[in-house]
N, C-alpha and C positions, 0 to 999 in steps of 0.2 A: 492487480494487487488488492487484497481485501482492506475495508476499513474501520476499524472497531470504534471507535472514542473518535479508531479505524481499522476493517480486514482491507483501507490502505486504504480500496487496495487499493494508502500508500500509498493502508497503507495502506499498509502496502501500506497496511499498509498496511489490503494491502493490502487479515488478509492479510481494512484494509488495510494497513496496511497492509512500510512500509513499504520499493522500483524506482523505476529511474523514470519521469515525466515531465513530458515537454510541456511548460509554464512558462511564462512572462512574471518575471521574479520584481518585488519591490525592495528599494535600497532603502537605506536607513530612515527614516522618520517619510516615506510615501507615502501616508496614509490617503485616501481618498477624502476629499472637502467636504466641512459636514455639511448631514443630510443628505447627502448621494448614499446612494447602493453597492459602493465598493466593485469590484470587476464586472465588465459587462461578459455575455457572450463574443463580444468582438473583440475583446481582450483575447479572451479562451481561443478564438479560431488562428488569430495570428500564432497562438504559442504551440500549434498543433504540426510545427514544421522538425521534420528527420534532424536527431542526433548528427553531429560532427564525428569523422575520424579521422581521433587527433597523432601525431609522432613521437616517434620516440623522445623525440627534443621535449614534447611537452610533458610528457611522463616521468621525466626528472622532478625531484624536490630543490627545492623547499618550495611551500607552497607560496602564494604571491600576498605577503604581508598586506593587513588589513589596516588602513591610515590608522595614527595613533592608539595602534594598539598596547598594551604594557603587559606583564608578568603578573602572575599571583592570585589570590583568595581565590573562594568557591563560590560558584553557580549552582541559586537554589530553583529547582525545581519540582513544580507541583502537578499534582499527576493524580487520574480518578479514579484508577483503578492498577492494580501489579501488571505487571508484563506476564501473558502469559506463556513467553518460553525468554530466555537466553541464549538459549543451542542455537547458532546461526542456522543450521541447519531445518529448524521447526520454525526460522521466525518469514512470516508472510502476510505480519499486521504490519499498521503504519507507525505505531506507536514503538513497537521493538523495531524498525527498521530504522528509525530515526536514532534509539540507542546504541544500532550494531554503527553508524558511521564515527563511536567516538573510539569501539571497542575493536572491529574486527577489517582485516583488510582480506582482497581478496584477488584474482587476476589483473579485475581493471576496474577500473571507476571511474566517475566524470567529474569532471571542472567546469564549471561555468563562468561567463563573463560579467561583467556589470548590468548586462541589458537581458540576464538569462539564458542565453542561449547555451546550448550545454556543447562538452566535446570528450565522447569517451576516450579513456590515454589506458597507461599502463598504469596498474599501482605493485603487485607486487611484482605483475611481469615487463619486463622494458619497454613495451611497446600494448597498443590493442591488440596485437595478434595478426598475425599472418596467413591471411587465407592460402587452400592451392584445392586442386582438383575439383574446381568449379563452388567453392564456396563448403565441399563435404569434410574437407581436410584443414586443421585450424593447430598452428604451432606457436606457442610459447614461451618464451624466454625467462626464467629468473633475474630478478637482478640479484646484485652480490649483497650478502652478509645482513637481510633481513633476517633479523630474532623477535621471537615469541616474549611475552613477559618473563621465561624462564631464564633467555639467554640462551634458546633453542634456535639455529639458523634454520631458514624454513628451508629446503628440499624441493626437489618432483616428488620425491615418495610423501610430503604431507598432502601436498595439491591432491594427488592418485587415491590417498584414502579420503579424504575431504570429499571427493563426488562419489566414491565408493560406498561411502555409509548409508548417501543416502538412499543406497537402494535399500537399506536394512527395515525388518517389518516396524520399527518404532519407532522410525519415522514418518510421520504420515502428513504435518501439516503446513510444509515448505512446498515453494515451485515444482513443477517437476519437466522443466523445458529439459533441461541436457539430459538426464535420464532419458526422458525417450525419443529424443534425437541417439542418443546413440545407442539404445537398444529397444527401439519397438514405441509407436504410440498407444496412447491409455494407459492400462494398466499390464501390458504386456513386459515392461521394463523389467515390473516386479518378479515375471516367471522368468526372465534371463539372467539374471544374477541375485543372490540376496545375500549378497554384503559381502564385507571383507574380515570378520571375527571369525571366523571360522578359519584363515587363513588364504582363503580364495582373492586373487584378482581377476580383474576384469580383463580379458584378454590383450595385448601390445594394439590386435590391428583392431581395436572398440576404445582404446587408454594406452596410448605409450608413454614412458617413462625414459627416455631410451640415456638418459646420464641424470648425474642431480640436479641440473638446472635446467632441463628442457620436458616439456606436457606437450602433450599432440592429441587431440581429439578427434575420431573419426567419425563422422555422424555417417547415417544411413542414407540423409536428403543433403541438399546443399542449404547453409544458415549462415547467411551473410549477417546476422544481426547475432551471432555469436558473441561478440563481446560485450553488447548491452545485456544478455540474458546474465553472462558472469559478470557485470556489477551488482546482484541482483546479493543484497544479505545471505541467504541460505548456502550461496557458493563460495562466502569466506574460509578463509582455510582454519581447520581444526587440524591441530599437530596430531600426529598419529599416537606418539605418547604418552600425551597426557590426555589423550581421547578416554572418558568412563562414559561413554555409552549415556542410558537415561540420565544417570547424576552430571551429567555435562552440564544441562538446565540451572544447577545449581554452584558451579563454581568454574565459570568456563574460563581457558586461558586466551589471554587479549595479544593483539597483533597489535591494535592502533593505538593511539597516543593515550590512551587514560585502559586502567585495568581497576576490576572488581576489586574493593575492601574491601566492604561486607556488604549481606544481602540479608533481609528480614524479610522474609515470602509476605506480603500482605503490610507488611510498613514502609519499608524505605529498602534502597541502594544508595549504597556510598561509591563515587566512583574519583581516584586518586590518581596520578601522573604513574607511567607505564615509561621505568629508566631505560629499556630494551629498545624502545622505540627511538628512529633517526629519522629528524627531518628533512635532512640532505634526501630522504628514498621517498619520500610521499609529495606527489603533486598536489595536494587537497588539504590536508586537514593543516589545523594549528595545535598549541597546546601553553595557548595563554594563561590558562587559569589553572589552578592547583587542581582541582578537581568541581566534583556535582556532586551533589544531594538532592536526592529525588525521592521526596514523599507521598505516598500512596492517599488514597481515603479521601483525598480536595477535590469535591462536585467542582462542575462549570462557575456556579456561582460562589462559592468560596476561592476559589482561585480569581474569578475577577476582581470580586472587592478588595483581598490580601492584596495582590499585583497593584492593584489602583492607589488604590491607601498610602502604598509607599513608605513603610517604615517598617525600620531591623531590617531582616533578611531578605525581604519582600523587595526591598531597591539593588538586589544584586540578582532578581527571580528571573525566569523566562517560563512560556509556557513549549511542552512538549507537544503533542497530538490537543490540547486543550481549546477551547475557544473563549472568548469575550461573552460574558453572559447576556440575553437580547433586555436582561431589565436594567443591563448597566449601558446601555447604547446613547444612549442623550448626555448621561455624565462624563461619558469620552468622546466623544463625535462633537462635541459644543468646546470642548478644550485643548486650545490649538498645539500647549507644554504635552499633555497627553496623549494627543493625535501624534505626536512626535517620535514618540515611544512605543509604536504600534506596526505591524507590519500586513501587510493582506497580499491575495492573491488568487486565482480561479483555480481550484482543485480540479483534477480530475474524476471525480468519484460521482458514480448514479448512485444513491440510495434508492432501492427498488425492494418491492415487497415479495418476497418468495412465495409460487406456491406451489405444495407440495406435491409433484404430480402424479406419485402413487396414490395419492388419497382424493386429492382433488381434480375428479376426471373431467369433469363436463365443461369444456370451455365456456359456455354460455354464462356459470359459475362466476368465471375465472376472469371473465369480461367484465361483468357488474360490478364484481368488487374494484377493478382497476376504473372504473367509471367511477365510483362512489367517494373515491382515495380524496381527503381534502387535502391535497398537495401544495399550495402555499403557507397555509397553519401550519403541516408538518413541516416545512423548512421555515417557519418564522421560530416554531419552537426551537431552532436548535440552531440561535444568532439572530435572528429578527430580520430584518433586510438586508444586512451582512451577510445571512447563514446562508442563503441560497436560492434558487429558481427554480418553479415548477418544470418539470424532468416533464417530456414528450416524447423521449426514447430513450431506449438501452445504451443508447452510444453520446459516451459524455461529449459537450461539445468541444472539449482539446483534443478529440480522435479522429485523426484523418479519414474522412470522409463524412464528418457530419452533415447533417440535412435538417436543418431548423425547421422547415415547412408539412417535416413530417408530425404530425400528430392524433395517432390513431382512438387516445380516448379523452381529446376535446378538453385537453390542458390550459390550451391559448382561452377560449373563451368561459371553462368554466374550472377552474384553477381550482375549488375549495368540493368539486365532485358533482357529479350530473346523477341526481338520486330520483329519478324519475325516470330516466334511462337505464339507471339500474335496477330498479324496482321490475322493471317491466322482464328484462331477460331473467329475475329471480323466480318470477312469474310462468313465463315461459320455460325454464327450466325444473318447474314445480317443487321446487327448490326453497317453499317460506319455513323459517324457522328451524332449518339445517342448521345442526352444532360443527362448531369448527372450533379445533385448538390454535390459539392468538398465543405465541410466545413471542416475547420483551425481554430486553436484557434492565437489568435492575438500577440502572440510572438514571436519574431524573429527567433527563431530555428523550430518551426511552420512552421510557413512562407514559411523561405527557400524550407523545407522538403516539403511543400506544392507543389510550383513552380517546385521542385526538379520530383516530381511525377507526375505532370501535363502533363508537359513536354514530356516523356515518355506517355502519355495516350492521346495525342495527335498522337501523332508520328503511334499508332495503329488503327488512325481513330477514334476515340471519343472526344466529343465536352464537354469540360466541363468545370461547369459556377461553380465560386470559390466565397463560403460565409464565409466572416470572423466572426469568436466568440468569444467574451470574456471571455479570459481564465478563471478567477475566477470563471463564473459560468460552462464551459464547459462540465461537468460531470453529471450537472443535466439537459442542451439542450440536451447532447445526448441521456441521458438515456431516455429522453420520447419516448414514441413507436410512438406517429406523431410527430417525429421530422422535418421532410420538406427535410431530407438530406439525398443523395447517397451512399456515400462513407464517411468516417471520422476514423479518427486514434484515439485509444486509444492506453493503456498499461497497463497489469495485469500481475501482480504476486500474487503466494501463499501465503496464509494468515498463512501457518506455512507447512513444508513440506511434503503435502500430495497432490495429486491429487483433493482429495476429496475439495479443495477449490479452484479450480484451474475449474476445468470442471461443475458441478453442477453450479456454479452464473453465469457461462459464457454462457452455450449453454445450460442448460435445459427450454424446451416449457413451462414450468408450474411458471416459473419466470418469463415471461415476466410483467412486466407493469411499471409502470413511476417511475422513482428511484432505478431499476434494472439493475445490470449487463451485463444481455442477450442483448448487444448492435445491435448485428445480426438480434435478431429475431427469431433466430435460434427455431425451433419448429417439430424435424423429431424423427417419431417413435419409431424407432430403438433407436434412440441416448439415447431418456427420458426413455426406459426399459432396457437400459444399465445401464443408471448412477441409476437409482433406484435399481438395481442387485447389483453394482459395491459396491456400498456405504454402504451395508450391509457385505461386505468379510471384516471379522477380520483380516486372516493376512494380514499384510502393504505391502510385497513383491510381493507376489499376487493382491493384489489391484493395486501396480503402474502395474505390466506388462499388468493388465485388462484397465486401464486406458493410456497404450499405445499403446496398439490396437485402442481406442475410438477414440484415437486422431489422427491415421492413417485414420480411417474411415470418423472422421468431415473432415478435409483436402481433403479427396480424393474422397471423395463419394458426399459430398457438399458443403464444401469451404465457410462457412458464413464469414470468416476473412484470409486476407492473412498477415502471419506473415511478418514483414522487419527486424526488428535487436531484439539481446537480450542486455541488456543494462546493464552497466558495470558502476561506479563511480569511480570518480575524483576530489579532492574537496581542496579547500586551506585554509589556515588558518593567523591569525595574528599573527609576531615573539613573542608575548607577551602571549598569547594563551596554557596552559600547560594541558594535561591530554587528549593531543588530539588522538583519537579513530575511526576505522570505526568498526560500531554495526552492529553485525551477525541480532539481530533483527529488528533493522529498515531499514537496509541497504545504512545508511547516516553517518555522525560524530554524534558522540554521546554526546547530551547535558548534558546528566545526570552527565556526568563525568568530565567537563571541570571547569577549575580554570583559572586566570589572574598571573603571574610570579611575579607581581609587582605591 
């Protein structure tokens, strides 16, 4: 899951955003003691253990009351930038992922416990799902008389157009796991079916429908982790009739407990109580408070101060995808009423620096610059020793099979960049005063991070011309394969913890094209008869240690991304604010669960 603010990934979130990842979740006022560093790695490795699969018994509603919770008023929320999609089906950041769990439901979804541990169940279907034919064949049950905001019961026939559309050409910047499990890996999917507007389905023995309340999926491979991929935003159901295609983005119809007011593209979303909706059907969510308001345009640091400050609206606020700004860290970390109101937790997410590798061929390049990267400044900018750890590899540490002792460009001892080392392979690459396009996305912790890196990549002899992006769309300029840019930072994390989501949307050659995670380009032999081997090993144990190999080899062998920090939250809330949570699955505060005191 990508991560913009998070592409997650969430989100992811995603990306990143936001997926569904295994975290070690903080209860209400956890905040870490001041002057520590908030989650350790040893945090991260314990919360890196397999999803639960949960019963039918637990897929029932209502969900399990939050101690003195009450009814009414609104949750304000502040937020840096629009969402850039609402279509569940485009969304694969962290920040619209965390939106779709108030809007949109979908197969299945997770629950977690007090101590985080997660347990995928049913949400719109009875159960997670029924495997047979060796894990290839996945059957689905409806439960009875879920309606849409309209007062529309949901069907098989919405479920069947719901993963139908997305084969369509317009959508391009959601997951694409069940697509091409059931019709081809890469971008093979797309020649096997393109859509359902035309009036075409997807064959019975690819998608069966076989009454209104039963879905059957028949994959090509066997996917025991079928029901994690359908928790996943993009595979909420969109009713087939009130489906409008592109203008979905703008007024989409809601399954889960709150539905769209109004929406102001670049101001605010108003988001109101959804009378359709029945608690008795949902294992998960609440629907304490009347609605949210979520205003656009509040950097990092206007949302800390507001949140901090505590007055008007501000004591009823939470933050979305947002973080604690690192110049407000001693005025909450020192106040134990504030620390109260605060929740953290070890995110999934590498922030890693793209590079381009139609433009940028010459590893030697591509090495000096990840030598030069001053990777703690860039995570201090974005939270201070809250925000993060210098990154040592592509596999965050919540991903089964992390390996801490790997570190190929000398993280551990020289954290802020080895520019003497870099210098020298620029040298040897004849390589001085090479122009390279440096694109940023247009926010201030951006920015910084940007200048931060420059800086250093000067210092090695490299001339580089800095293009600013606006962040809302940023995930969809980079993802195009002629994007015009050198070098660019994203950030992914696991869409539930397995490697298997983590490597595949990242670096496989058969993914590339616009709307793709393969941000690099990434396209080497070896790597795509790996991850096609890898991704078939049933045990999970084996699969991450084969997936930690992989990821020694991208790293060392060809370097398409140089990792900078793994990313960590920190997030405030308003004194008025009760049931406040950090979610093992989104890896943010948890909206689901939040109520007003008063």
């Amino acid at each position: 899951m990508s991560i913009l603010r998070s592409r997650t990934a969430q989100t992811t979130v995603a990306a990143v955003a936001v997926g569904a990842l295994a975290l070690t979740g903080c209860s209400s006022g956890s905040g870490s003691k001041s002057g520590s560093k908030g989650k350790s790695q040893a945090d991260a490795a314990a919360q890196s253990k397999p999803v639960a699969m949960g019963t039918a018994q637990d897929s029932v509603g209502p969900a399990k009351e939050v101690p003195g919770a009450r009814q009414g008023g609104t949750i304000q929320v502040y937020q840096e930038s629009d969402f850039s999609h609402l279509d569940p089906g485009q969304i694969y950041v962290s920040d619209a992922g965390l939106l779709s769990k108030l809007l949109y439901r979908g197969l299945t979804t997770y629950v977690e416990d007090d101590k985080g541990d997660q347990t995928v169940v049913g949400d719109l279907a009875t159960d997670p799902g029924k495997s047979s034919d060796g894990g290839k064949t996945w059957t689905f049950k409806l439960k009875d008389g879920i309606k849409d905001q309209n007062g529309h019961v949901i069907t098989s026939a919405d479920i069947r157009h719901s993963i139908e559309r997305l084969y369509d050409p317009f959508l391009t910047d959601g997951p694409t796991y069940i697509q091409q499990w059931l019709s081809g890996a890469g971008t093979k999917y797309r020649k096997a079916y393109a859509g359902p507007y035309k009036g075409k389905h997807l064959p019975a023995s690819v998608l069966d429908t076989p009454d209104d309340k039963t879905v059957i999926f028949h994959f090509l491979e066997p996917h025991t982790d079928a029901p994690q991929a359908l928790a996943m935003a993009a595979y909420s159901v969109v009713p087939e009739k009130t489906d409008t295609k592109q203008k979905y983005d703008q007024a989409p119809v809601a399954t889960g407990p709150y539905k769209v007011a109004s929406y102001k593209s670049g101001k605010d979303l108003e988001l109101v109580r959804n009378p359709s909706w029945d608690a008795k059907t949902d294992p998960l969510r609440h629907q304490y408070v009347d609605g949210f308001n979520i205003e656009f345009n509040h950097a990092k640091d206007d949302q800390t101060k507001t949140i901090l400050a505590d007055r008007g609206d501000a004591k009823n606020a939470i933050m979305f995808t947002g973080q604690i700004d690192a110049t407000q860290l001693q005025k909450i970390t020192t106040n134990k009423s504030v620390m109260k109101r605060t929740v953290q937790g070890y995110a999934p997410y590498v922030w890693q620096l793209n590079f381009n590798m139609d433009r940028i061929k010459d590893k030697r390049i591509r090495d000096a610059i990840a030598l030069a990267i001053p990777a703690t400044a860039a995570a201090r900018a974005d939270g201070g020793i809250y925000g993060g750890d210098p990154a040592t590899s592509l596999m965050s540490p919540t991903t089964p099979g992390f390996d801490k002792s790997f570190d190929p460009f000398n993280r551990v001892k020289k954290p802020n960049g080895d520019i003497e080392a870099a210098k020298k392979l620029i040298k040897e690459a004849g390589a001085e005063n090479k122009k390279l396009v440096y694109a940023y996305a247009n926010t201030p912790v951006r920015t910084t991070q940007a200048n931060l890196i420059i800086n250093n990549l000067k210092k090695i002899g490299l001339d580089i011309q800095k293009k600013e992006v606006d962040s809302a769309t940023w995930y969809e300029q980079m993802g195009k394969v002629k994007n015009g840019f050198d070098l660019y930072m994203t950030g992914w994390g696991q869409d539930w913890a397995d490697g298997n989501t983590v490597f595949p949307p990242s670096f496989d050659g058969a993914q590339i094209q616009d709307g793709a995670s393969n941000y690099s380009h990434t396209n080497d032999k070896h790597v795509n008869e790996e991850l096609a081997r890898i991704q078939k090993i049933a045990d999970a144990n084996t699969r991450a240690k084969e997936y930690a190999k992989l990821s020694e080899y991208i790293s060392e062998k060809i370097n398409p991304a140089a990792p900078i920090y793994y990313t960590k939250v920190f997030q405030i809330a308003g004194s008025n604010v009760g049931g406040l949570r950090y979610s093992t699955v989104t890896s943010y505060t948890d909206p689901t669960a939040v109520y007003l005191k008063k």
